[in-house]
N, C-alpha and C positions, 0 to 999 in steps of 0.2 A: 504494500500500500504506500504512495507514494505521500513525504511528510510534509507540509505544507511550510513553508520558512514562518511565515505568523503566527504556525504554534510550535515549532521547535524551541521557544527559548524558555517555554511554560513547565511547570514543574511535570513529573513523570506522575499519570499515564497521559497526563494531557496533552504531551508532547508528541502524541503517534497521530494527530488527527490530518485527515486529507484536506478541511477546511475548517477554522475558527466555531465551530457551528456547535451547541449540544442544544437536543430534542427537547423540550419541559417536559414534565411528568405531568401526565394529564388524566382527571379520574376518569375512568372507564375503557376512555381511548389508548392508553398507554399498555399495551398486551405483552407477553413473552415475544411474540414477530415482531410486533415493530420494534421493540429494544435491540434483538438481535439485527434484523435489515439494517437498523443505523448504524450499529457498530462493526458489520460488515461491511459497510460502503465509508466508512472511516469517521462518522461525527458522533458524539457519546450519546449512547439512546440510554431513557431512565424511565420510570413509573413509581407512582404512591404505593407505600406499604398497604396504604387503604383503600386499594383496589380490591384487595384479598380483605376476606370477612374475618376469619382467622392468623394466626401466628403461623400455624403448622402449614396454611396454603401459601403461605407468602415465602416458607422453608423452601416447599415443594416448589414456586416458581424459579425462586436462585438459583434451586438445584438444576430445570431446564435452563434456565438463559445460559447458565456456566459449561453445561456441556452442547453445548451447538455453536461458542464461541473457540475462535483459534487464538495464541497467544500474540498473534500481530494485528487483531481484530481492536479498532478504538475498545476505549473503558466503556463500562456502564454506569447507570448509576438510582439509586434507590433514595427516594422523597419520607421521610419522617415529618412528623406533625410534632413539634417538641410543646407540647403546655400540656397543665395539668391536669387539664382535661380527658387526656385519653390515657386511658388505661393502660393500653397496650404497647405504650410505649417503652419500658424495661426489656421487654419479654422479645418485643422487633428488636430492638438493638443488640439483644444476644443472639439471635440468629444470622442477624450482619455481621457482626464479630465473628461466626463460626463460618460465616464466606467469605470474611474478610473483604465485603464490597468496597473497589477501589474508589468511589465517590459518593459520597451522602450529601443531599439539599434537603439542611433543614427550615420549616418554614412554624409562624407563629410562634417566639419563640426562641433564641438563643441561649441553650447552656451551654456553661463550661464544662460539666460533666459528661457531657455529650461528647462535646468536641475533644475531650481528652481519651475519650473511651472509643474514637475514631481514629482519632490520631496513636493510638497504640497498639494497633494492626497496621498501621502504613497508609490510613486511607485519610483521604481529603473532605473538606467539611468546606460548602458551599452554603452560604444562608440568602433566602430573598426576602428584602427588605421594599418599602416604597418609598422613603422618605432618609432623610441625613438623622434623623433622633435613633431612628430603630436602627442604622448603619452604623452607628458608635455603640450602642448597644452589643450588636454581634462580634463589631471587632474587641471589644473588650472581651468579651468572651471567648475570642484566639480562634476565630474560623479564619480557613485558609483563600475563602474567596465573598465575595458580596455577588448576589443576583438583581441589577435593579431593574427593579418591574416599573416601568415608567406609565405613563398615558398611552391607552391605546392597545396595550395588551389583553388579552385572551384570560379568562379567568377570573381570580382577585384580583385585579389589575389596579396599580392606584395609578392617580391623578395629574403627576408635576410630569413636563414635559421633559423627553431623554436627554435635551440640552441642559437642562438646570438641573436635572437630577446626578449627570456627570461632574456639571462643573462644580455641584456643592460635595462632591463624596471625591471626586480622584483626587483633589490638592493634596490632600490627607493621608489617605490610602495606599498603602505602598502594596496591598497583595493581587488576586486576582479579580477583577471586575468582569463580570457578565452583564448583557444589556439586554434587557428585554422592553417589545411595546412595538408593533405595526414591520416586523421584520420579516421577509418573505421570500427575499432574493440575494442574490452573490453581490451587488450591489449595495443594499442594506446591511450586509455585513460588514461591507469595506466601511460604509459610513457610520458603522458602531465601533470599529476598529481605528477609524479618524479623530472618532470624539475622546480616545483615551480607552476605550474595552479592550479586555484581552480577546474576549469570546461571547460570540452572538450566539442571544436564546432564543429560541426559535421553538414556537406550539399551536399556532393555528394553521400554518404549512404544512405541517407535518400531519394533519387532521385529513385533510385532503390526499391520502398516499393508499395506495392500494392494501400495506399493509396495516394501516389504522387500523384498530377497534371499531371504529366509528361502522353507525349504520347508513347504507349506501343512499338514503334520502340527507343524513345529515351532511354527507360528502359533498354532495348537491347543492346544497343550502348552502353550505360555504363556495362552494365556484360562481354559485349566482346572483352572493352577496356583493354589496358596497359597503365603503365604509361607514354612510347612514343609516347601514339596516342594522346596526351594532347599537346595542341598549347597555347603558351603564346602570344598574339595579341594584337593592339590597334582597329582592322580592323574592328570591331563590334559596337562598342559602345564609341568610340574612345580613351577609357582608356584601359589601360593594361587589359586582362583578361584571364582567361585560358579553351579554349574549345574542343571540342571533331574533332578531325582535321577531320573525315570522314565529318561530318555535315560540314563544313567550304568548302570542296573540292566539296561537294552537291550543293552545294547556288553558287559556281563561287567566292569564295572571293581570293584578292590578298592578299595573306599572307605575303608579303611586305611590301604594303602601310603602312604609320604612317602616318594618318589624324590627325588634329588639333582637342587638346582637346579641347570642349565644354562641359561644365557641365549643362549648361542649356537641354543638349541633353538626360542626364540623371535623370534631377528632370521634367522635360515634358513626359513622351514616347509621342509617335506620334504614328498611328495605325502601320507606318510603323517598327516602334521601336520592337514593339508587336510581329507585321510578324518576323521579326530578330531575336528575343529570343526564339519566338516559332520555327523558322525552324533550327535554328541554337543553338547548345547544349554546355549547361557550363558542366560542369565539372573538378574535380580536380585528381591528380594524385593518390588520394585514389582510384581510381578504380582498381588496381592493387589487391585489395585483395576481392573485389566484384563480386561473381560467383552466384547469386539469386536474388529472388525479391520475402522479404518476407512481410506480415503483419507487420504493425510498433511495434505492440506488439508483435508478433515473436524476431525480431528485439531486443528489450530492453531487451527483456529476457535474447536473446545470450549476447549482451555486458556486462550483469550485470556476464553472467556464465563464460563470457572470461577474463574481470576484476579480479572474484574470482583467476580463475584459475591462471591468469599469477601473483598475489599477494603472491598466496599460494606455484609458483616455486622459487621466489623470497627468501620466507624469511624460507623457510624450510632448 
């Protein structure tokens, strides 16, 4: 797999990547295939612990992602919920420890215990934050990278636009930055790589790929979307999130309501949680440049050829 100079100077396994690129871990859509596809075609593919209902499935899914990966295949990487709200969270981190998962993104949340208890298997501790309070937060807590979920991302997406959320976190920051929020192309990557990122987050692209989870009507909805069909809401999940407004107006939701956060509501799902994320669709405003739905390895090719490309208008 050929190493891209962008990430050769990045700490190890993130050094093997063919493009600057890792997949977000997305609930439902994030499967053992497409973890494996991304880390076959060279950019780190991941999923939530809480994809899996149990401790002992999420054992069982390690144990397939681990064997259908080769040792020159990018890393993986596994989403923990750190608050203390979920229960399951001791019990997950022992079973990463027993596979020694080479990348953890933890989200809600920074502990030091955490991070130590990662960092003493070899592995890297990624935290996604939205704002500079939670990003001083984490880094006191010794993770080895920041994810900033900017305006415009897919999910719990927060608010400050990726130029001001750069330039209030890198002066400071000396470790890894990840940049998430409206990213889609080899292009957008260069221009998260301009601003100061080491590596572009990339999860409503990756929604759109044959080997998504996703169901082949929500695959649709994102090719057919723009960026105005995209709804910022609490109404789902009762934190801010950004989702696809057809799906929203399908299910009957008041896209007024502000329900009371609970976070307990997010480190549990409930089946009916499940039912909600399956019938009702994230996405972020990156759809805007999303007109297919290729093979994840189609996929890294193009961003690695759009990359090239938009470098080489750049500096010619």
């Amino acid at each position: 797999m050929p190493i891209a100079p962008e990430t050769s100077s990045l700490p190890a396994p993130l050094d093997r990547l063919r493009v600057p690129v890792v997949a977000a871990p997305m609930f439902l859509v994030s499967t053992p295939d497409l973890v494996v596809a991304c880390c076959r075609a060279g950019v780190v593919g991941s999923f939530p612990a809480l994809n899996l209902r149990t401790t002992e499935e999420l054992d069982g899914w390690l144990s397939a992602i681990e064997e259908r990966l080769e040792p020159d295949d990018a890393p993986y990487a596994v989403n923990l919920i750190v608050h203390s709200s979920n229960a399951r969270l001791r019990d997950d981190l022992a079973i990463l420890a027993r596979h020694r998962v080479p990348i953890v993104i933890t989200s809600l949340g920074a502990a030091t215990e955490v991070v130590d208890a990662v960092h003493s298997w070899g592995g890297l501790v990624l935290h996604d934050v939205t704002n500079e309070k939670h990003a001083r937060k984490a880094a006191e807590a010794g993770v080895d990278g920041l994810i900033l979920v900017a305006a415009g991302a897919g999910g719990h997406a927060g608010t400050i636009s990726p130029f001001a959320l750069m330039a209030a976190i890198r002066p400071w920051f000396d470790g890894i930055i990840l940049l998430a929020g409206s990213l889609s192309s080899g292009a957008d990557v260069l221009a998260a790589r301009a601003l100061g990122a080491d590596l572009a987050y990339l999860g409503t692209r990756f929604i759109a790929t044959v080997e998504a989870g996703a169901s082949e009507a929500y695959k649709a909805m994102v090719v057919d979307a723009c960026a105005g069909d995209i709804v910022h809401t609490p109404s789902v999940s009762t934190i801010p999130a950004n989702f696809l407004k057809a799906s929203l107006v399908a299910a009957g939701y008041d896209l007024t309501a502000t329900p009371a956060v609970d976070l307990g509501h997010l480190t549990a799902p409930t089946d009916a949680d499940a039912k909600a994320w399956r019938d009702i669709w994230s996405a972020g405003h990156g759809v805007a440049a999303i007109d297919d739905v290729p093979t994840v390895g189609q996929l890294v090719e193009r961003l690695a050829s759009e990359f090239g490309a938009a470098l080489a208008r750049i500096v010619r």
